[in-house]
N, C-alpha and C positions, 0 to 999 in steps of 0.2 A: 227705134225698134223696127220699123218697117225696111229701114237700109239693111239692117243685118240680115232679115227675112229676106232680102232681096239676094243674099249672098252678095254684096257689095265687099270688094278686098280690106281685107282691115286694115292697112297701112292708107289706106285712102282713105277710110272711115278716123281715124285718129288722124290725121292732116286736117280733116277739115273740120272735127270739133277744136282743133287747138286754133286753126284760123278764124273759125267761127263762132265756136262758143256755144254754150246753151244757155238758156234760158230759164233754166229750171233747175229745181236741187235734188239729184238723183238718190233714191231710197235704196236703202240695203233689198226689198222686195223687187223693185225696179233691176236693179244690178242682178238678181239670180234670174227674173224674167231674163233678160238679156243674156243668161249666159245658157238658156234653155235654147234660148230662140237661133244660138250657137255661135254670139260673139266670143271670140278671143281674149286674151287676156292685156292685151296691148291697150283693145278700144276700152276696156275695165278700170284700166289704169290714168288712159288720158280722162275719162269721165271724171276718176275724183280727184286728178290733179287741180289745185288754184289755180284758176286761172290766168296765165301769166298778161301783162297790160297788151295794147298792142302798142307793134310797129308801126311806123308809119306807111311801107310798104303797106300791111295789113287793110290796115285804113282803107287806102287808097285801092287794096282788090275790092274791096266791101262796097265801093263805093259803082267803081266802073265796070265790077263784075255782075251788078242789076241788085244785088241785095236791097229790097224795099228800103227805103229811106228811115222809118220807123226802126225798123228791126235795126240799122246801122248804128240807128243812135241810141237804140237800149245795149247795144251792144258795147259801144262807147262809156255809157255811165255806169254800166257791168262793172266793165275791166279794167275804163282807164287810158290812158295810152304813155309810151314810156320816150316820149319826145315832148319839145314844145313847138305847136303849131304855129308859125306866123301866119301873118297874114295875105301874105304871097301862095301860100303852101294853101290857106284856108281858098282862096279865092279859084284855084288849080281845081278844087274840088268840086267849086259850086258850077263852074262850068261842066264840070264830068256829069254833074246832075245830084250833087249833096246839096238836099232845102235845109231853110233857116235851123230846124230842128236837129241837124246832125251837126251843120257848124256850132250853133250854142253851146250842145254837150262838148264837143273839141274845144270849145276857149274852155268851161267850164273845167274840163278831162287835162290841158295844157297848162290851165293855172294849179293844179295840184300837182302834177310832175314839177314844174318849174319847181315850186316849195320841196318836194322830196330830195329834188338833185340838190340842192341849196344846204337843205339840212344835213342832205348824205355830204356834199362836203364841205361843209364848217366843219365837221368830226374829226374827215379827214385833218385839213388844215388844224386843227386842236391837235390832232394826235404824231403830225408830223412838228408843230410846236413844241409839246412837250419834249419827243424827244431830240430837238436842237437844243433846248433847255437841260437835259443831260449833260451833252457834249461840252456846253458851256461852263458848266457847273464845275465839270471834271477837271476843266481847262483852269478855274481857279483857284479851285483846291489844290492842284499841284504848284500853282504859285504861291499858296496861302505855307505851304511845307516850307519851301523855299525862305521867305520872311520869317519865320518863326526861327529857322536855322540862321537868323543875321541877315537876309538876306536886302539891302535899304530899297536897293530898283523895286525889286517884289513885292517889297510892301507898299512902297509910294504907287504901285499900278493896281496893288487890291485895290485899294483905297479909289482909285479912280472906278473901276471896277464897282465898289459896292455905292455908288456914287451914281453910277448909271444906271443901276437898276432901282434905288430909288426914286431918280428921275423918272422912269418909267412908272412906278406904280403911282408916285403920286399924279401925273397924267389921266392915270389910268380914273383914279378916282373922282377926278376933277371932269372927265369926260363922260360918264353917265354912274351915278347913284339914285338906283328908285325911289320915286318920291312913293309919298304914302300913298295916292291913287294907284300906283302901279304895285304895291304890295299886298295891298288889297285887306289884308290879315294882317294883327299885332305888329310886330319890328323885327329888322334889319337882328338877323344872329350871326353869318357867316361875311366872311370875305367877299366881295366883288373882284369876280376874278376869269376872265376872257368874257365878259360880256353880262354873265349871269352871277344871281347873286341866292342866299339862303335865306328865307324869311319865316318865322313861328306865325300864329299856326294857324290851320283849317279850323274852322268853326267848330269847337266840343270836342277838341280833340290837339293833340300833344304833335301833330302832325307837321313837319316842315313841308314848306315847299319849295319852286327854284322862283324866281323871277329872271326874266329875259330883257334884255335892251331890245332896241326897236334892229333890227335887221342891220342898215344902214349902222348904226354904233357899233353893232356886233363886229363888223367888218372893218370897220377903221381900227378895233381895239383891237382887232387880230394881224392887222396890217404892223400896226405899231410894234406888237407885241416881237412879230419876225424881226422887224425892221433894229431892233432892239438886241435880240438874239444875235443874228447875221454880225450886227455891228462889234459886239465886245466877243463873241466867236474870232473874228478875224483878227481884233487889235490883241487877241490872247494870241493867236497863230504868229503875228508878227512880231510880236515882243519875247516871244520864244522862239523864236526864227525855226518856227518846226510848223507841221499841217494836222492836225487834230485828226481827220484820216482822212484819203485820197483825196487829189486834187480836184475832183467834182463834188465834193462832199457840198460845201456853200453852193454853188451852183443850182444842183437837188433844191434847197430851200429857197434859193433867189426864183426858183418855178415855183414852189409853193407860194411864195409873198405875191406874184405876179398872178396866180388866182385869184386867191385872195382882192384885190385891188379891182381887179375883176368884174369881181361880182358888188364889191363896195358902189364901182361907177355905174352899177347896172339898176341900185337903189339910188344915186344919186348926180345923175348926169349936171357936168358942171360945177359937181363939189371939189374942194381943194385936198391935196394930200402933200405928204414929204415922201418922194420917194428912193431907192434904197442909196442915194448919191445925196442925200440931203438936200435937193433939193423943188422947190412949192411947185407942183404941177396943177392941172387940171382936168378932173375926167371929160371926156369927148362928148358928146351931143350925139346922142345915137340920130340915125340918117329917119326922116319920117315916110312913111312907107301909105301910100295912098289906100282907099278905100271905094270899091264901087257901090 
């Protein structure tokens, strides 16, 4: 209130609530006080914008530009921040003069980002799965025409065809099915199917819910799941000596499976995989990173 009494420029006024934040939750009373007192409509609007997390840039003005150490770190369990902090990055900070209490909230603020970008992309990865699974699809139903018209090659390569993607599910199944501790409620009603599965019900009540693999599954099944796609996608391309569409098309997805994989070794340094050449690799040992 007092900055705008100050006639302080409002473009400077919204800069430094969106770098800095408030602290408080502004009242519709509040907002016409301020707009008496001759704020603009700009600083009005960054007020009741959500606050977006910080940057790391951000962070790091808060930290070197004298922001009390306190205020840094309620600032941080505000809003969050939209990177993950290592510990290189954290340690950067403690010499600018961030105490134990702002690093805390940063691993605290780092481990919920990590999770978000995580879940933000498995979706992804699900949602460029499904639609390779389209393409695939397409690619056998035009073989499946073929066979029905006589066709013996078409038929003998359905067949292999429906042959690998049973391979696949039953994999699938055999690789994570919730036990009853993990269902929590009644039984198993839907499919397991990339990871999560349908289970009846919440207590009193007719209600499904999902159950989740543990992370690490989730990723291997989605790793398979490409790995699976990619494979009879191509052996359909080659067998109809045609490209399902352009020739980066597979490529697009051989980045997706290599996310994916990713993020798999990121749960499981040292775990084993097949990767998209068939063959047993190793996730890498992430490098260990000292601590003062």
């Amino acid at each position: 209130m007092d900055l705008v009494r100050f006639g302080i420029d409002s473009a400077e006024l919204v800069k430094k609530i969106k770098d800095l934040g408030i602290d408080f939750e502004p009242t519709q009373d509040y907002m016409d006080a301020l707009r008496r007192a001759g704020a603009q409509e700009p600083v009005i609007e960054a007020l009741r914008e959500k606050p977006k997390p910080l940057t790391k840039e951000q962070v790091g003005k808060l930290v070197v530009g004298g922001v009390p150490n306190e205020r840094a770190s309620a600032l941080v369990k505000q809003r969050g921040i939209d990177f993950e902090a290592d510990e290189q990055y954290l340690e950067t900070l403690r010499v600018a003069g961030a105490d134990d209490n702002v690093l805390g909230s940063l691993r605290a603020a780092s481990a919920a980002a990590a999770t978000a970008l995580e879940e933000g992309k498995l979706e992804e990865v699900r949602n460029a799965s499904a639609q390779l699974l389209v393409w695939r699809n397409a690619g056998e139903t035009t073989l499946l025409e073929k066979a029905v018209a006589g066709d013996q090659a078409a038929s003998a390569f359905c067949e292999k065809l429906r042959a690998s993607e049973q391979r696949f599910k039953n994999w699938q199944r055999s690789e994570w099915v919730p036990d009853l501790a993990e269902q929590k409620h009644g039984n198993l009603v839907g499919s397991v199917e990339d990871g999560t599965a349908t289970a009846c019900c919440l207590p009193g009540t007719n209600t499904l819910y999902v159950v989740e693999a543990p992370p690490q599954a989730r990723w291997l099944i989605m790793m398979e799941k490409l790995r699976w796609e990619i494979g009879d996608t191509n052996e359909i391309d080659q067998f109809r000596h045609a490209k399902t569409t352009g020739d980066s098309f597979l490529a697009v997805y051989q980045g997706v499976w290599q996310e994916a994989r990713d993020f798999y070794c990121k749960h499981g340094p040292g775990a084993k995989y097949t990767d998209l050449n068939d063959q047993e690799q190793v996730c890498s040992q992430p490098e260990k990173t000292s601590r003062r």
